[in-house]
C-alpha positions in Angstrom: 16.2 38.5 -0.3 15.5 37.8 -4.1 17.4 34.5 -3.9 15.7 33.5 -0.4 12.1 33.8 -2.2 12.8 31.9 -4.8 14.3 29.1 -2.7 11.1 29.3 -0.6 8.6 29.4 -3.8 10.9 25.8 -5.3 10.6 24.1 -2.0 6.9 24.8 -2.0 6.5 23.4 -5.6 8.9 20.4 -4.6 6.5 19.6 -1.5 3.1 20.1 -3.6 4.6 17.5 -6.5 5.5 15.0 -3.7 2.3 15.2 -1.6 0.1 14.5 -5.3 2.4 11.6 -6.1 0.7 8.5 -6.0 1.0 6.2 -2.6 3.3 3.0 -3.9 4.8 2.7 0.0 2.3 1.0 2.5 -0.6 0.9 -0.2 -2.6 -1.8 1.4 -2.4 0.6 5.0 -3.1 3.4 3.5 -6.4 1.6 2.0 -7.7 0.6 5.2 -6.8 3.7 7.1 -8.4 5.3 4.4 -11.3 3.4 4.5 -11.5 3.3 8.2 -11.8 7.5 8.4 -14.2 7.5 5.5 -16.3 5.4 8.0 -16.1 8.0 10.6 -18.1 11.1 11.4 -15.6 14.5 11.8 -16.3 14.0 15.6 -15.3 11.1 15.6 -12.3 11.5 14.3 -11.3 13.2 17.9 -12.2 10.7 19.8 -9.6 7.5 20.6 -11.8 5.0 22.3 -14.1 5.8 19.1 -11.3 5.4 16.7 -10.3 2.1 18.5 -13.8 0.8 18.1 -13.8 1.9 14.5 -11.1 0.1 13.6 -12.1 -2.9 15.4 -15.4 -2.9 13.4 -13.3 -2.3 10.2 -11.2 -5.5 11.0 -14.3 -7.6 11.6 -15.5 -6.9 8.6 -16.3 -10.4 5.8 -15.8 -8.6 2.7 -12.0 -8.2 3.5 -9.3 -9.6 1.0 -6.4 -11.4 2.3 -3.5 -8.2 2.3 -6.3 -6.3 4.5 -6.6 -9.0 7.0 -3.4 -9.0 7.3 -2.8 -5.6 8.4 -5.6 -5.7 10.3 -3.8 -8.6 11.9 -0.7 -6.4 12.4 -2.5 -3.1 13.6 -4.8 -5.3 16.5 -2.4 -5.2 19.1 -1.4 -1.3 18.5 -5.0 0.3 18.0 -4.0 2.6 20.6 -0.6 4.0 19.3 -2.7 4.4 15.9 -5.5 6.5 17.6 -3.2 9.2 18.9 -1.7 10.4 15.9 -5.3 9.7 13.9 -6.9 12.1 16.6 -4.5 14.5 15.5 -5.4 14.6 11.9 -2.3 13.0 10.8 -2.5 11.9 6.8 -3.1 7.6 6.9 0.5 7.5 4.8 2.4 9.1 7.5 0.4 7.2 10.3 1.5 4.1 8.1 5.1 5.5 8.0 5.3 6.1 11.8 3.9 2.5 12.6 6.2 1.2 10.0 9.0 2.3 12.8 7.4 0.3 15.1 6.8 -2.9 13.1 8.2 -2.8 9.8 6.0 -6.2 8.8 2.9 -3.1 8.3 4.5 -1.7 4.5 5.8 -5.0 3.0 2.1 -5.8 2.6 1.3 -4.6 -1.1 -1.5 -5.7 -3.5 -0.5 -7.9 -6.8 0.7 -6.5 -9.6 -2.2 -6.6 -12.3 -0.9 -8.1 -15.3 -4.3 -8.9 -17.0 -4.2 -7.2 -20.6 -0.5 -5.7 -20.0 1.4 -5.6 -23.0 5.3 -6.6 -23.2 6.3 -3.3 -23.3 4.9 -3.0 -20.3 6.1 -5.9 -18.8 9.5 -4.9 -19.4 9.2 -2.0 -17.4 8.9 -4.0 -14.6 12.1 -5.4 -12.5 13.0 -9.0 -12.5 11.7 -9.0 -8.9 8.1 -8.6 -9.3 7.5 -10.7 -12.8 9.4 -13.5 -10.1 6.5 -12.2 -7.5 4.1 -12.4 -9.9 5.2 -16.2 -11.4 5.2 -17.3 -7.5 1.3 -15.7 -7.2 0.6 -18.2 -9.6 2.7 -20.9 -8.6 5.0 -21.2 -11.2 9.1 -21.5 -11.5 11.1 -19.9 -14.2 13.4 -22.9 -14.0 16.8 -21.7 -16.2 15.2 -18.2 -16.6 18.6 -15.8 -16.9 17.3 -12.8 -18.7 14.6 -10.5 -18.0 13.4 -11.4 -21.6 12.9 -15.2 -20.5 11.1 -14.4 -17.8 8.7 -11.6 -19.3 7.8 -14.4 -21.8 6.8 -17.0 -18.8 4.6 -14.1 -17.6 2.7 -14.0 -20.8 3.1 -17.8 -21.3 1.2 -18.1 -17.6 -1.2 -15.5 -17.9 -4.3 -18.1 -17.9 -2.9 -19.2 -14.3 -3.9 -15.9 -13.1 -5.4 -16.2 -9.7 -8.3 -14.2 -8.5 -9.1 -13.2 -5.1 -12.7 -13.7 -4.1 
């Protein structure tokens, strides 16, 4: 009984640490679903013609940047499928998780890395990857770059290339 409790009380604490982590997965859907029930009234939030229109208006929005367009491009055909499970009260990561399923284009959409005023050390915490994500953003090849080293140094050597989105 003893044991049982204590298994129950760790899961508990294991789910709470989880739920307060910080979204990395689907960030840029989690934003607009985020900012499309922040728009809504609690009634509204019922509703599925309502939260169709909602995110409609979202979408036509001019003040969009580039990663939000494109999800609203992705999420226009399925505004239904998203209403159900938003009607319910279902969190916007695990709406953005269960249309992941559907079309897994929806969570490869993430915003830049920011590497304005990053130090090296925090550069090197970062995976080859995304400093080779971050030299395409600016349009740049590490041409002969083998080590992370190399290519932490381009980062910082292209750092004045540094686009930003309007």
């Amino acid at each position: 009984m003893k044991t049982s409790a204590i298994l129950f009380t760790a899961a508990a604490m294991l789910m709470g640490v989880s739920a307060n982590a910080p979204v990395t997965e689907c960030e840029v859907c989690v934003k607009v679903f985020d900012e499309v029930k922040a728009d809504m009234t609690k009634a509204d939030m019922k509703d599925k013609p309502k939260i169709e229109a909602a995110l409609g208006r979202y979408c036509k929005r001019t003040d969009l940047g580039p990663r939000e367009r494109k999800i609203c491009y992705y999420i226009d055909p399925i505004k239904r499928d998203i209403a159900h499970p938003f009607s319910l009260g279902m969190d916007s990561a695990k709406v953005c998780k269960r249309i992941n399923k559907s079309n897994p284009e929806i969570c490869t959409v993430k915003f830049p890395v920011q590497t304005e005023k990053m130090e090296k050390k925090d550069l090197s915490k970062l995976r080859v990857k995304q400093l080779r994500s971050i030299l395409a953003d600016r349009g740049v090849e590490c041409k002969g770059c083998l080590e992370k080293e190399e290519f932490i140094k381009k980062v910082q050597d292209t750092e004045h290339l540094e686009q930003v989105e309007l």
